[in-house]
ZAMARGU-4260 file (C-alpha; in steps of 0.2 Angstrom, whole numbers, plus 5000, padded with zeros to 4 digits):
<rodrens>
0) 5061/4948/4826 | 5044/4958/4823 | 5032/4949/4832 | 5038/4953/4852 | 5028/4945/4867
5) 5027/4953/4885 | 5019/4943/4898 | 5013/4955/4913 | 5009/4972/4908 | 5012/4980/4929
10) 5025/4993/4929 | 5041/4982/4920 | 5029/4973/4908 | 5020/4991/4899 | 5037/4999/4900
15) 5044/4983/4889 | 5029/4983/4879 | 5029/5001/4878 | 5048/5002/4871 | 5045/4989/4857
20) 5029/4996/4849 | 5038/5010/4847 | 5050/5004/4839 | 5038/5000/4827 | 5036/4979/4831
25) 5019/4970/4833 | 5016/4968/4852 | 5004/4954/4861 | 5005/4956/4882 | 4996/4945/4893
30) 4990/4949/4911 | 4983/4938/4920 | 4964/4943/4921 | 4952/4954/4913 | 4955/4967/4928
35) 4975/4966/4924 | 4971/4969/4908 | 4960/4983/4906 | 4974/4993/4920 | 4989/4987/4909
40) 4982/4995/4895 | 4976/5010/4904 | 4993/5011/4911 | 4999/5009/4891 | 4986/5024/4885
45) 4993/5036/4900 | 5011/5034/4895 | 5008/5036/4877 | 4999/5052/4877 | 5012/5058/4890
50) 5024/5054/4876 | 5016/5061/4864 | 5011/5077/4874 | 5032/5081/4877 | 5034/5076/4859
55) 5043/5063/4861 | 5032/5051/4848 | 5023/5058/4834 | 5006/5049/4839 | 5000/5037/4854
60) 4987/5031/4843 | 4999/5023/4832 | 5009/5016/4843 | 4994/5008/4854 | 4987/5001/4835
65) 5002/4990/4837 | 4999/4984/4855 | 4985/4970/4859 | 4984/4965/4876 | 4974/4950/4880
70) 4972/4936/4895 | 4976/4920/4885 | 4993/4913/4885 | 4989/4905/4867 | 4990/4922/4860
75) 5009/4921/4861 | 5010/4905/4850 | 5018/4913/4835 | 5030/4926/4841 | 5048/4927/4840
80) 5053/4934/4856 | 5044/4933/4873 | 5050/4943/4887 | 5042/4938/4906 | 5040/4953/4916
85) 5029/4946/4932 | 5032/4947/4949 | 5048/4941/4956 | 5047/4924/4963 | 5055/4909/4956
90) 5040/4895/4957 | 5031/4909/4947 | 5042/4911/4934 | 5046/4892/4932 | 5031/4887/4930
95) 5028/4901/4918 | 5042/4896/4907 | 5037/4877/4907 | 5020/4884/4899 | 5029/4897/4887
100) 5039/4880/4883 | 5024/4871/4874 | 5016/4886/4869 | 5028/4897/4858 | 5029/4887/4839
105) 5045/4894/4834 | 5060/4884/4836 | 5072/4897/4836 | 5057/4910/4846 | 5069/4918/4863
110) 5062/4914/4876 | 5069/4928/4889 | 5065/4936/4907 | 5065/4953/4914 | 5070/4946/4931
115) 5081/4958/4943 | 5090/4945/4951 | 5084/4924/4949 | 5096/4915/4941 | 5091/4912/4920
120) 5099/4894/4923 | 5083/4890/4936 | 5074/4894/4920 | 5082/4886/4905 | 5082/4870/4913
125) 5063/4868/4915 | 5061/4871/4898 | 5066/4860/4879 | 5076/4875/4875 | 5087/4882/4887
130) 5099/4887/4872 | 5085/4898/4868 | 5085/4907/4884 | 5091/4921/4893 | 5089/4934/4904
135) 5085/4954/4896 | 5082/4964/4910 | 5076/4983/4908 | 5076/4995/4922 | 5063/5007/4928
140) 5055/5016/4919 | 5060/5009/4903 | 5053/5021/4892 | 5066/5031/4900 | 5082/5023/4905
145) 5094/5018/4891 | 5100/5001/4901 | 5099/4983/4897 | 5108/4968/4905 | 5109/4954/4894
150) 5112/4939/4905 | 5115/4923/4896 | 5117/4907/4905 | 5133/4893/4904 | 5117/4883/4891
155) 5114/4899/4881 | 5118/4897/4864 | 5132/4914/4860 | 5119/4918/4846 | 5106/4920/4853
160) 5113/4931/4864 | 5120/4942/4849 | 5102/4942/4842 | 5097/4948/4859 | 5110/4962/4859
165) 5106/4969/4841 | 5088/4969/4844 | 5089/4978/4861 | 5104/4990/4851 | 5098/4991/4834
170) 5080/4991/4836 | 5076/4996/4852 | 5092/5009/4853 | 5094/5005/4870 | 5113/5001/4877
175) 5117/4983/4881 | 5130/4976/4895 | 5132/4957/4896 | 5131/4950/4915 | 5137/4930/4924
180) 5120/4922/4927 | 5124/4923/4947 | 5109/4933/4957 | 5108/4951/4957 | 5119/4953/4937
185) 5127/4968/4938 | 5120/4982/4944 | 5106/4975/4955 | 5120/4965/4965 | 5130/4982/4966
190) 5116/4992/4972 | 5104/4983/4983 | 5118/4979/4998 | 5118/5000/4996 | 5101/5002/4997
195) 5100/4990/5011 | 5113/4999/5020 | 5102/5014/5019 | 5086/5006/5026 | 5099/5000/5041
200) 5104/5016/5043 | 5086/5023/5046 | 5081/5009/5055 | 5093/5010/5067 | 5088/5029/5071
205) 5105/5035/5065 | 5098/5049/5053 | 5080/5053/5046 | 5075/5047/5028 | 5076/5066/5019
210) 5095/5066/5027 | 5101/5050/5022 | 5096/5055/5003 | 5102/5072/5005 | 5118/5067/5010
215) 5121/5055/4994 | 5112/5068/4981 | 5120/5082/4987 | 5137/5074/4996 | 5140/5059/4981
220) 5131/5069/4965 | 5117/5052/4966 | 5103/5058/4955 | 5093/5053/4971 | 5093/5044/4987
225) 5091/5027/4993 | 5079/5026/4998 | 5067/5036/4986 | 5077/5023/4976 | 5068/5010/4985
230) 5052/5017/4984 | 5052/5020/4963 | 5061/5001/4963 | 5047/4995/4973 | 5050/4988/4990
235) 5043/4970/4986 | 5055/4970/4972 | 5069/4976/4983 | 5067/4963/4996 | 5066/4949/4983
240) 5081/4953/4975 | 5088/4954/4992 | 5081/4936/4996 | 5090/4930/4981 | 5104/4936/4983
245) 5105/4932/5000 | 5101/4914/4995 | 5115/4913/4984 | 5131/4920/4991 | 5122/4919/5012
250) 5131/4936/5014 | 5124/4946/5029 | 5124/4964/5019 | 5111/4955/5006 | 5099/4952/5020
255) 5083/4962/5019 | 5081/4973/5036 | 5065/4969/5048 | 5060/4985/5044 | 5060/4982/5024
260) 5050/4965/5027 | 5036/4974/5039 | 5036/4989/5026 | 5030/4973/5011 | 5019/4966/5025
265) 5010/4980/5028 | 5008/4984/5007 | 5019/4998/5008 | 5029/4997/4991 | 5034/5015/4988
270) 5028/5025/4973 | 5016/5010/4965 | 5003/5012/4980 | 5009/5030/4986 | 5019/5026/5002
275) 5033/5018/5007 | 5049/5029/5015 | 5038/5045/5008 | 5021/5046/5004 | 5018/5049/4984
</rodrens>
């Protein structure tokens, strides 16, 4: 697979994009108006000359000659993989992957999602492919972190999700685990009842923000707290995995905290608008 597609270029979406044109592949990403756009590819040119700055690419320049980022869903007509990295809500994404259904040509095209938690199921079946479909979800920031969950559903076609492992192995060089298509895979249902936990915890007035993460970097060897977890997740992304979750299994722990909902209310998101349980 050469020809990749990223639809969103926010956080998620550049980082995909980011990852595959430099591994070399032709990259289209679609946002969703001009304004989108011209960030996602400012947030693309920042990255890259980061990158390149630390040494860690030879030339942004190269890399961004492979990238085109555009507004027009057509434009993804002729790739071979399309991976959905916009925001986390199910009617969204459904009605995305019914459009992807008419508009990718290739037959045997993946189409696949970045999703954190909605089951790939909900997504095959809207589609004429579901064989065809799978979940590929990268964590943040992907540029960085090695992981990928592969998360096939009972329609997925076992191929398919071997091509998806070599190309996320071979050609990305990233490592792949394979996750049941129940909300939340692997780690995001191991973590965000954690997380919650710790937004409980503060909410209740039991220890201050800086103390609950002190405690699990320097009592549990965490690389960081949970909530400056939170905050690099993104809060609207940790509630809506929490909402999933909670509508699949109705398990009190998965419930998102008042305190977490008023937080999304009130646009406080953590480090993508600079405040959230600290202020960036």
């Amino acid at each position: 697979m050469q020809k990749i597609g990223v639809v969103g270029c926010g956080l998620m979406g550049a980082g995909i994009a980011e990852v595959c044109a430099r591994a070399g592949l032709d990259v289209v990403v679609v946002e969703s108006s001009e304004g989108a756009a011209k960030a996602g590819l400012a947030r693309l040119e920042k990255s890259l000359a980061r990158a390149a700055a630390k040494g860690r690419i030879a030339s942004a320049d190269e890399v961004l000659a492979r990238l085109t980022v555009v507004t027009d869903l057509e434009a993804l007509a002729d790739r071979q993989l399309v991976i959905e990295a916009i925001i986390e809500e199910e009617s969204a994404k459904i009605d995305l992957f019914k459009q992807l259904d008419e508009i990718v040509v290739d037959p045997d095209a993946i189409l696949a999602s970045n999703t954190s938690s909605i089951p790939i199921m909900k997504l095959g079946v809207v589609t004429s492919r579901p064989h065809h479909v799978l979940g590929i979800h990268f964590f943040n920031p992907v540029p960085v972190l090695a992981l990928v969950e592969l998360v096939p559903s009972l329609l997925t076609a076992p191929e398919v999700t071997e091509r998806a492992r070599d190309f996320v192995e071979a050609v990305l060089g990233k490592s792949a685990i394979e996750a049941g298509d129940r909300a939340g895979f692997i780690v995001n249902a191991l973590l965000i009842p954690f997380v919650l936990s710790a937004i409980r915890m503060l909410e209740s007035g039991f220890a201050t923000a800086e103390d609950i993460d002190r405690g699990l970097v320097l009592g549990a060897a965490h690389p960081q707290g949970p909530l400056a977890l939170a905050d690099l997740i993104g809060l609207d992304t940790t509630k809506a995995v929490a909402e999933s979750l909670y509508e699949e299994f109705k398990e009190p722990l998965y419930a998102a905290p008042p305190l977490l909902a008023r937080m999304v209310d009130a646009g406080l998101l953590g480090r993508k608008t600079g405040r959230g349980f600290y202020t960036y």
